[in-house]
C-alpha positions as CSV (number, residue, x, y, z in Angstrom):
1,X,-15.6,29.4,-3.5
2,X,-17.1,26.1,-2.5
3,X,-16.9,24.6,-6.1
4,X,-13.4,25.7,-6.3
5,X,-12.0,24.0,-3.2
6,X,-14.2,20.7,-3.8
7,X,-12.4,20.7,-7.1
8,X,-9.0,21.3,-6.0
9,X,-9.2,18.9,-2.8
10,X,-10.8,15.8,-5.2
11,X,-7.8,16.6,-7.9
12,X,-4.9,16.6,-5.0
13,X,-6.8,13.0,-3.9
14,X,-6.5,11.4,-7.3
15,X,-2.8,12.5,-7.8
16,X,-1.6,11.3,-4.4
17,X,-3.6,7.7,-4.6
18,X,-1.4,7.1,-7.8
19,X,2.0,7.2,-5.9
20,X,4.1,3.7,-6.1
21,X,3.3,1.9,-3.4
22,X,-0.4,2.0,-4.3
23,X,0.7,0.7,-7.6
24,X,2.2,-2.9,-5.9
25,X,-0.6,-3.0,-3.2
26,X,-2.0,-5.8,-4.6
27,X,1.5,-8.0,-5.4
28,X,2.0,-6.7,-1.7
29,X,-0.9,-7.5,-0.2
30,X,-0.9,-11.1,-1.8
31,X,2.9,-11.6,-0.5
32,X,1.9,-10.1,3.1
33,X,-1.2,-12.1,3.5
34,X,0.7,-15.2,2.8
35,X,2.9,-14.2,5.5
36,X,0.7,-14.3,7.9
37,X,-1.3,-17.1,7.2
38,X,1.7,-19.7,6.2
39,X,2.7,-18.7,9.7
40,X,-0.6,-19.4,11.2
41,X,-0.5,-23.5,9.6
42,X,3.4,-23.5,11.0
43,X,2.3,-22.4,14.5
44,X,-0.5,-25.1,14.8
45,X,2.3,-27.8,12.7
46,X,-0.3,-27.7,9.6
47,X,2.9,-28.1,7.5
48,X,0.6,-29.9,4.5
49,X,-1.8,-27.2,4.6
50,X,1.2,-24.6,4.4
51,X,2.5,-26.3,1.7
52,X,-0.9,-26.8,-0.4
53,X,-1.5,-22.9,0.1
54,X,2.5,-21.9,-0.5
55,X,2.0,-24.1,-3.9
56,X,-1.2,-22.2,-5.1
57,X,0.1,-18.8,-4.4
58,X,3.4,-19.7,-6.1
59,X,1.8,-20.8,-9.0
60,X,0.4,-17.3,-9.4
61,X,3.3,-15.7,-8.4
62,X,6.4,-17.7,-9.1
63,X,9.2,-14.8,-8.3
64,X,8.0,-14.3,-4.8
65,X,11.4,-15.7,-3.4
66,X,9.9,-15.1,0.2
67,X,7.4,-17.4,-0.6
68,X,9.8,-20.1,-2.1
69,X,11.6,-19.7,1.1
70,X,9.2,-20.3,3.5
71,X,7.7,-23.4,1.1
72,X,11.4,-24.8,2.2
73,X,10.8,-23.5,5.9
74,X,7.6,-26.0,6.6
75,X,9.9,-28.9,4.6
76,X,12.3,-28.5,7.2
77,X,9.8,-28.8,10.0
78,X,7.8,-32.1,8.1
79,X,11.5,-33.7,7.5
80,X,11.4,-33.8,4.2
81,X,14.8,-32.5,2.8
82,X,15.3,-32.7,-0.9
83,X,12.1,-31.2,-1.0
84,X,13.2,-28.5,1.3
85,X,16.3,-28.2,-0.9
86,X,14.6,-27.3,-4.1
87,X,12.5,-24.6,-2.7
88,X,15.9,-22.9,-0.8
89,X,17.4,-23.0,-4.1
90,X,14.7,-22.0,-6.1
91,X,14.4,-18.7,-3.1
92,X,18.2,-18.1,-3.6
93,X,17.7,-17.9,-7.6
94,X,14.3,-16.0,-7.9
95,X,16.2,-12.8,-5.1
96,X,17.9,-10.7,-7.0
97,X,22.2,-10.2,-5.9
98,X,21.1,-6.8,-4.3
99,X,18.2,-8.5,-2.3
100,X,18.7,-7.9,1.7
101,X,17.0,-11.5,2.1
102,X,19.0,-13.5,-0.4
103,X,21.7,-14.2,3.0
104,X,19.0,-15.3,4.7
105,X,17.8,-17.6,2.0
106,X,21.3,-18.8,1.5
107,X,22.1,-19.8,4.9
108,X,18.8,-21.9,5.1
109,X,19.5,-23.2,2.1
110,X,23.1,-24.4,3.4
111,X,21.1,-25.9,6.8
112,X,19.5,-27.6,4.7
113,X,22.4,-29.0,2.6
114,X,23.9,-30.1,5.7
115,X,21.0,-31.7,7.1
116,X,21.3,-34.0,3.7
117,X,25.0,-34.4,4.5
118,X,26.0,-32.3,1.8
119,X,28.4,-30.9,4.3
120,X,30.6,-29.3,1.6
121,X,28.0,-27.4,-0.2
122,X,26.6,-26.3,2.7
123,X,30.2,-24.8,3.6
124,X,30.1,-23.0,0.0
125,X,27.1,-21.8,0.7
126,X,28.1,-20.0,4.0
127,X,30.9,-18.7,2.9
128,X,29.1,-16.6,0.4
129,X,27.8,-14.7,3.3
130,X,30.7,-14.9,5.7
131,X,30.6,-10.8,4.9
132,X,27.2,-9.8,5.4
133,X,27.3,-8.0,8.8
134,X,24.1,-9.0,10.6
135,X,24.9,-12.9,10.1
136,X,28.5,-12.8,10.7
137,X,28.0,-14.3,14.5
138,X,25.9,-16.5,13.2
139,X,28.4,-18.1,9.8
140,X,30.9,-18.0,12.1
141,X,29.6,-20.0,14.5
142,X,28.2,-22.4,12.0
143,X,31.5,-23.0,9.9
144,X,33.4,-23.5,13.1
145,X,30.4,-26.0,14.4
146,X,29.2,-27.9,11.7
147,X,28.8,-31.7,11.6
148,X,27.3,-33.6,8.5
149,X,23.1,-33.8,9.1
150,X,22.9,-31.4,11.7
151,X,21.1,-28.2,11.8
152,X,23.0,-25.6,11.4
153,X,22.6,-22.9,14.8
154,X,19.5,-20.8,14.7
155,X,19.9,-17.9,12.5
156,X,20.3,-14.2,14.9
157,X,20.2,-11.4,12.6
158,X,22.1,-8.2,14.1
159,X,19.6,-5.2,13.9
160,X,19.3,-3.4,10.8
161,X,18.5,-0.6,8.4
162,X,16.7,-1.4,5.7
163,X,16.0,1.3,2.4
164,X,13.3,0.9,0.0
165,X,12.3,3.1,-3.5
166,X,10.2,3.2,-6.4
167,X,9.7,5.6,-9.3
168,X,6.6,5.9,-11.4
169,X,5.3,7.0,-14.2
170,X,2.0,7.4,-14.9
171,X,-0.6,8.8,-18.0
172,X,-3.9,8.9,-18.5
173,X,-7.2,11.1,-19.1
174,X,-9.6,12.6,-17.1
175,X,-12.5,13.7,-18.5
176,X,-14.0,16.1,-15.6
177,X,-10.7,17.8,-14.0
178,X,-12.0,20.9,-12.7
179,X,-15.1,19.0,-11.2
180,X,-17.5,20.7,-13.4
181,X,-21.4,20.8,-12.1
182,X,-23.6,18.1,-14.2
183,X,-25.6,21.9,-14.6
184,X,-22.9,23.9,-16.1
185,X,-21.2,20.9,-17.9
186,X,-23.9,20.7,-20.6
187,X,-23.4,24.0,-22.0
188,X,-19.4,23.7,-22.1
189,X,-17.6,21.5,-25.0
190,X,-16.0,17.9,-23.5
191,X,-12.3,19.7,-24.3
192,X,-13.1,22.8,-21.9
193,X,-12.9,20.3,-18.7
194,X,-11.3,17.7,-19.5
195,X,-7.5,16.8,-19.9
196,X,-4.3,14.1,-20.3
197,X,-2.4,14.2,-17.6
198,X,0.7,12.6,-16.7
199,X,1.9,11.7,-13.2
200,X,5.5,11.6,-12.1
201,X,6.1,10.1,-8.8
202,X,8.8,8.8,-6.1
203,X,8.4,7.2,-2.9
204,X,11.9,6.4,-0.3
205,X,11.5,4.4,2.4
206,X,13.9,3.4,5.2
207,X,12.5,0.7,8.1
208,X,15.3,0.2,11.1
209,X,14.8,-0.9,15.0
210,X,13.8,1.1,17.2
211,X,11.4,2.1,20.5
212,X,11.4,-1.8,21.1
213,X,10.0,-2.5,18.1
214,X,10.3,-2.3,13.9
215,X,9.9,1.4,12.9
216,X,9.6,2.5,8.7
217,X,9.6,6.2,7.5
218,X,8.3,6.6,4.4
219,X,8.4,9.7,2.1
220,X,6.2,10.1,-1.5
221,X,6.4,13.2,-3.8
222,X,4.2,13.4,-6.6
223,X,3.4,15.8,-9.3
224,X,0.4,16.3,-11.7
225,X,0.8,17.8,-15.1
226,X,-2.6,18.8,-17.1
227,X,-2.2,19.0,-20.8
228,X,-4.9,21.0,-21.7
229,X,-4.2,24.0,-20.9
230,X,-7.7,25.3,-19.6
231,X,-7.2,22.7,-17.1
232,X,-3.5,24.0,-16.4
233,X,-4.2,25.9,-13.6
234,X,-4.9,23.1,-11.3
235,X,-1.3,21.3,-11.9
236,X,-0.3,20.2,-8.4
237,X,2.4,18.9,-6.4
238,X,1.6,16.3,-3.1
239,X,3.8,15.5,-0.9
240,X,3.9,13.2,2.3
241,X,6.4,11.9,5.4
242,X,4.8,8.8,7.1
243,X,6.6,7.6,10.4
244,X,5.4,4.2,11.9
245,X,5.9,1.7,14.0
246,X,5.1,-1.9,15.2
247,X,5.6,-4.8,17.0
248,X,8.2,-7.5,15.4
249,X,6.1,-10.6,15.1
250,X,8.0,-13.9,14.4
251,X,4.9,-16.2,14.9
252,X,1.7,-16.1,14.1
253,X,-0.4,-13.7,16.9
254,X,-3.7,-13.1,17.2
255,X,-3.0,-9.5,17.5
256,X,-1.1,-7.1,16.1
257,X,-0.5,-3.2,17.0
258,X,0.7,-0.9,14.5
259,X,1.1,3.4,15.0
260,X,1.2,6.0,12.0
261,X,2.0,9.7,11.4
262,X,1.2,10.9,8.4
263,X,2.4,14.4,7.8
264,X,0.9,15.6,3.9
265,X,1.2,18.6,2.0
266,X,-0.5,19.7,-1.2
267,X,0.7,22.7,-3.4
268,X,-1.7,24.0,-6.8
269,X,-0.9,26.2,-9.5
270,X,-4.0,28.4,-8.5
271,X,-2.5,32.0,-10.0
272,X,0.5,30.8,-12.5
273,X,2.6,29.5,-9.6
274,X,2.4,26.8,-7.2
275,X,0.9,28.1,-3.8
276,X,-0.3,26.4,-0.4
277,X,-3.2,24.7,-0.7
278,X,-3.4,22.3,2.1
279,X,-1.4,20.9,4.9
280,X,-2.0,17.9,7.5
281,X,-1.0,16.2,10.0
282,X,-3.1,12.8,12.0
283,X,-2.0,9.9,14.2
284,X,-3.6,6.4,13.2
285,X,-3.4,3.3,15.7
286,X,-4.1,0.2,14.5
287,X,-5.1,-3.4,16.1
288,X,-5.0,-5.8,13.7
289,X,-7.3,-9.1,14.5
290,X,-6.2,-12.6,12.9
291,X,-8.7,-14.8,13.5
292,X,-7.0,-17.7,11.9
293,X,-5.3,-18.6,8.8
294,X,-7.8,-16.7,6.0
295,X,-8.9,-14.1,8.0
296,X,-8.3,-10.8,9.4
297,X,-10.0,-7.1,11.1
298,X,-8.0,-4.5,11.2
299,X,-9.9,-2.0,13.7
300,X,-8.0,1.9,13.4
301,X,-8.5,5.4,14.8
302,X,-7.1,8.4,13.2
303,X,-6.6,11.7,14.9
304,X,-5.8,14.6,12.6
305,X,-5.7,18.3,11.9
306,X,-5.9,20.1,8.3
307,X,-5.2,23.7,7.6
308,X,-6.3,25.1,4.4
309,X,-5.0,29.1,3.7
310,X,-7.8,31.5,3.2
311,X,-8.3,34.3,0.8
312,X,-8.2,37.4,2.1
313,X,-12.0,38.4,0.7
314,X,-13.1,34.1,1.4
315,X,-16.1,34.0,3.7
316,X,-15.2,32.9,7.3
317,X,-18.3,30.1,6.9
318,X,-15.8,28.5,3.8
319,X,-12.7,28.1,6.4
320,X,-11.8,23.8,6.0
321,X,-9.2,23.9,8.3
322,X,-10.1,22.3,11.7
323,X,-9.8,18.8,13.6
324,X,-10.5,15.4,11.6
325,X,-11.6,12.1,13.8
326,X,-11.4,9.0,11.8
327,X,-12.3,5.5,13.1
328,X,-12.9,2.7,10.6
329,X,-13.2,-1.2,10.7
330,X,-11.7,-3.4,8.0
331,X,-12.4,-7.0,6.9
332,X,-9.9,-8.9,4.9
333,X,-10.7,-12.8,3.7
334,X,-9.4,-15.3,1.6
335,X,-11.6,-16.3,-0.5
336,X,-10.3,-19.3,-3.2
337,X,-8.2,-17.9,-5.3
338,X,-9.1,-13.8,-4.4
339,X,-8.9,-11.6,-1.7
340,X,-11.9,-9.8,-0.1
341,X,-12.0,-6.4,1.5
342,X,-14.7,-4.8,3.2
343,X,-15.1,-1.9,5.9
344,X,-16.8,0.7,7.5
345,X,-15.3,4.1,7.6
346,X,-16.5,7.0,9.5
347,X,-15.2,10.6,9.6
348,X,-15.9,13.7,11.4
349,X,-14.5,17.4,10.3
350,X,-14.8,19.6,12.9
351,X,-14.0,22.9,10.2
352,X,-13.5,26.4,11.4
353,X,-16.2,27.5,8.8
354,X,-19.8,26.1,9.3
355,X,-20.5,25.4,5.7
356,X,-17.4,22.5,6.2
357,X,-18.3,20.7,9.3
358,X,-19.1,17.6,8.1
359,X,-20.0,13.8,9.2
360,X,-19.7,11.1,6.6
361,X,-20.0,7.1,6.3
362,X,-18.1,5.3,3.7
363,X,-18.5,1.4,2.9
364,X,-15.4,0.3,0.6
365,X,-15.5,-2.9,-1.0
366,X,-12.3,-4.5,-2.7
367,X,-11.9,-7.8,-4.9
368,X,-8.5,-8.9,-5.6
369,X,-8.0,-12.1,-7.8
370,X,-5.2,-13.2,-10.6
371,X,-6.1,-12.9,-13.7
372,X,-5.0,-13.7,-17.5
373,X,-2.0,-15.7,-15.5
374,X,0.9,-13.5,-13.5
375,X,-1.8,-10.3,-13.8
376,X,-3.5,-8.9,-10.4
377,X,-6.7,-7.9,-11.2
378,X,-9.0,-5.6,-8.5
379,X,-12.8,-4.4,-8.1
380,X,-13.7,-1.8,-6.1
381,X,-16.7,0.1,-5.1
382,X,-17.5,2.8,-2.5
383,X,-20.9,4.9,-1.2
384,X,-20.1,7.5,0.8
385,X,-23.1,9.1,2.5
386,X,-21.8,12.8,3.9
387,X,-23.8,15.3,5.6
388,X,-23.1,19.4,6.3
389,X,-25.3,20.3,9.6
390,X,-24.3,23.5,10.0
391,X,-24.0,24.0,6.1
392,X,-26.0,27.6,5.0
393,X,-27.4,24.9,1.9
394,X,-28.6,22.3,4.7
395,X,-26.1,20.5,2.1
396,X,-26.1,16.4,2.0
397,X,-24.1,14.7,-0.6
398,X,-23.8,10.4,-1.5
399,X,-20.4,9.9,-3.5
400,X,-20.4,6.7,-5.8
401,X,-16.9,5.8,-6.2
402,X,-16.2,2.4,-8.7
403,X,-13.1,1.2,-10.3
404,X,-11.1,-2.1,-12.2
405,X,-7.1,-2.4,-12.5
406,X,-5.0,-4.9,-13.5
407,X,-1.2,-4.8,-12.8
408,X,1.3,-7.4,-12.8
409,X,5.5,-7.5,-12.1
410,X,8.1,-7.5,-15.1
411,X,11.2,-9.3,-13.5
412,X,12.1,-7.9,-10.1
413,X,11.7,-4.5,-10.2
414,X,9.5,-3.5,-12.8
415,X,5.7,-3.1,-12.5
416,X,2.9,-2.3,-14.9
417,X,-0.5,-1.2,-14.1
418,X,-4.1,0.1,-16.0
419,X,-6.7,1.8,-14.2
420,X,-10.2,2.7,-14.5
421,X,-12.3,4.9,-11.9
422,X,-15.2,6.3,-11.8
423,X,-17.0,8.8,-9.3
424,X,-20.0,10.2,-9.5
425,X,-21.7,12.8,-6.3
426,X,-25.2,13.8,-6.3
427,X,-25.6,16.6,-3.4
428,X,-28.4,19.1,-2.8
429,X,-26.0,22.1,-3.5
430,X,-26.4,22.4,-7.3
431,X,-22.8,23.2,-8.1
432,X,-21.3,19.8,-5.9
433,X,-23.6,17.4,-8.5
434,X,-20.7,16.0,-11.3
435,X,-19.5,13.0,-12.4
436,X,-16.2,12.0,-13.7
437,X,-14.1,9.3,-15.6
438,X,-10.7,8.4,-15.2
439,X,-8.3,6.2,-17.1
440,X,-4.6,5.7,-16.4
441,X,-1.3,3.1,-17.1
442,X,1.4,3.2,-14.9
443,X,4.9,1.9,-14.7
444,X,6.9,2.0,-11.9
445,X,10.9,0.7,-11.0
446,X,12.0,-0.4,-7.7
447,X,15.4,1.1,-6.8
C-alpha cells in the first residue's frame, strides 16, 4: 500500500505543477522583478540606472507595456519629454484594447503631451478615457484644469476588481507513471509503465481591495488523461482555491508581507471512477526582504493539514493524513542578464500512521536567462534528503529532482512552452527506489 500512495501522490504533483500560471512564471517573474527594482533606482532618483536596466529588459521583452510605461515614468522625473513621449506611446500600443492598464498608460501619456505643450493631444488623449470609472475624478479634473506644460493632477484610481484567466493545453510522455520500483521495472516491458498523457487546465483569478490591503483569489482545475491504458487507472483531476492578501506598495520598501490559503483537492480514477484521494488545507505568511535593487529573501511559514481516505482493510501505520509545518527561505538575484533562485526548504508531517511521519530538507536551485531571442529559458535542480523515524523500514530516502524549459509569448495572450524533468529517489525501502523521465509542450491563452 505504500508503493501505491507514493505513486498516486507523485502523479497528482506533476499534473498540478503544469497548471497556467506555472507556465508564465518566468515572463512573470521577469516583469515583477523589474517592478521592484525600477522602483528601487526611482526612490533613490537613479533615473539613468532605471533607464539602462528598463532598456535591457525591453530589449528581451519588447511587449511588456508595463515596462514601456514605467521607462516613460523615470523620463518624466529626469525632464526629459520627447523621450518620455515615445515610451507612453510605445505602452499605449504594445496593451492590448481590453488591457485594465492601457487608461493608465493613456493618461500619462497625455501628462506628458501637455508637459510638451501639445495641449490638444493631450485633450484627445483624455477624452479616450473620460469613461473608464476609476479615473473619471481624475479626467475630469484634468480637462477642466489643464494649462499648456503643466502636469496634469496626480492620477487617483477608484478601488477595483480586477479578473484574470488562462487555459492550457498541455502533452507529453512519461516514461515511469505508476512509479515503478528500479527492482520490478527490469522484468516489465517500457510500454507496461509508461504513457502520453495530455493535460487540460484552467486557472480564474479575481484581485479586488480589501482588509486594508490588495487581496487575489485564485482558482486552477486541472485534469490528467493517460493514454496507455495500463496506466489509465491513475487519470486524475486537481483542483485548488487560493485566497491572499498583501500590502499595496507604491514605492519601493524594504519589506513586504504577503498571507496565503491554499485549499487543494485531488481526485484518481483508482476503481474505474474518480474517488477521493486527497484533500488540504495550509496558511503561508510571507516577508519578503529587498535588500536593494537586484536582490531579494523571501522568508515563509506554512501551516497545513492533509487528509487522505483510508481503505477499509489499509493498516492504521499507512494513515498520511495529519498536520504539515513548512518553513523555507528563498534567495532571488539578478544576475546579468538571468535570474537566480536558491532556498532552503524544510517540512515536517506529523501523519496519523507511523510509517508517514516524516522530516525532510529540500535545496532548490533555479536559473532563468533569455535565450534564442524573445525565449525564457530555465534550469533547475533539487536534493531532497527525507527521513521516516517512526517508519517500521527505519526508511530514509534522497530525491534528485532536475529539469530545462524554455517558453516564450506569442502576441499578448498566447504562450508556448517545452519541458524536460527528471527525478530520480534512492530510499532503503526497496519498492520507493525508481527513476522517471518526463517531457511535455504546453500552450496556454490568457482570457
Amino acid at each position: 500500500m505504500m508503493t501505491r500512495a507514493l505513486a498516486i501522490g507523485v502523479l497528482i504533483g506533476f499534473g498540478a505543477g503544469m497548471i497556467p500560471r506555472g507556465a508564465e512564471a518566468s515572463v512573470d517573474t521577469n516583469r515583477e522583478l523589474t517592478l521592484s527594482f525600477v522602483n528601487y533606482y526611482l526612490q533613490n532618483k537613479e533615473y539613468e540606472s532605471a533607464q539602462r536596466f528598463l532598456a535591457d529588459h525591453l530589449r528581451a521583452d519588447p511587449r511588456d507595456s508595463g515596462a514601456w510605461n514605467l521607462l516613460g515614468l523615470t523620463f518624466i522625473r529626469a525632464e526629459k519629454l520627447e523621450q518620455a513621449n515615445q515610451a507612453f506611446y510605445r505602452a499605449v500600443t504594445q496593451a492590448e484594447l481590453t488591457d485594465t492598464q492601457r487608461p493608465i498608460y493613456l493618461y500619462h501619456y497625455a501628462d506628458a503631451l501637455n508637459r510638451s505643450g501639445e495641449i490638444e493631444k493631450a485633450q484627445a488623449a483624455l477624452k479616450q478615457i473620460e469613461g473608464d470609472d476609476r479615473l473619471a475624478s481624475t479626467v475630469t479634473e484634468a480637462l477642466r484644469t489643464i494649462s499648456a506644460k503643466q502636469p496634469l493632477p496626480e492620477l487617483s484610481l477608484a478601488s477595483t476588481t480586477q479578473f484574470t484567466g488562462h487555459v492550457s493545453l498541455s502533452s507529453g510522455y512519461d516514461t515511469n507513471v505508476l512509479m515503478t520500483s528500479d527492482t520490478s521495472a527490469e522484468a516489465l516491458d517500457a510500454s507496461d509503465i509508461a504513457s502520453p498523457f495530455i493535460l487540460p487546465a484552467a486557472q480564474l483569478g479575481w484581485e479586488f481591495d480589501g482588509l486594508g490591503g490588495r487581496m487575489d483569489a485564485v482558482t486552477v482545475g486541472a485534469f490528467t488523461y493517460q493514454l496507455a491504458e495500463s496506466a489509465q487507472r491513475f487519470n486524475s483531476l486537481y483542483g485548488s482555491f487560493t485566497l491572499g492578501w498583501r500590502r499595496e506598495q507604491e514605492e519601493f520598501t524594504r519589506w513586504e508581507w504577503r498571507f496565503d490559503n491554499t485549499f487543494d483537492l485531488s481526485l484518481v480514477n483508482l476503481d474505474g471512477t474518480l474517488g477521493l484521494f486527497n484533500l488540504s488545507d495550509a496558511v503561508t505568511a510571507h516577508a519578503l526582504w529587498n535588500h536593494g535593487a537586484k536582490v531579494r529573501t523571501d522568508f515563509s511559514l506554512g501551516v497545513g493539514y492533509a487528509s487522505y481516505p483510508q481503505a477499509d482493510d489499509a493498516l492504521e501505520d499507512d494513515d498520511r493524513s495529519g498536520l504539515i509545518l513548512r518553513p523555507s527561505i528563498t534567495h532571488q538575484r539578478e544576475l546579468g542578464p538571468g535570474q537566480l533562485e536558491a532556498g532552503v526548504e524544510y517540512e515536517q508531517v506529523f501523519a496519523s500512521g507511523s510509517n508517514f511521519v516524516s522530516s525532510a530538507f529540500a535545496f532548490p536551485i533555479t536559473w532563468r536567462q533569455p535565450v534564442f531571442g524573445f525565449w525564457q529559458g530555465k534550469l533547475l535542480f533539487e536534493p531532497t534528503l527525507t527521513s521516516y523515524p517512526d517508519s517500521s523500514d527505519d526508511r530514509s530516502d534522497t530525491l534528485l529532482k532536475a529539469g530545462l524549459g524554455m517558453g516564450r509569448a506569442l502576441g499578448q495572450r498566447w504562450y508556448l512552452s517545452a519541458d524536460y524533468s527528471f527525478r530520480s529517489n534512492s530510499s532503503t525501502l526497496e519498492e520507493a527506489t525508481y527513476s522517471r523521465h518526463s517531457l511535455s509542450v504546453l500552450m496556454s491563452y490568457a482570457l
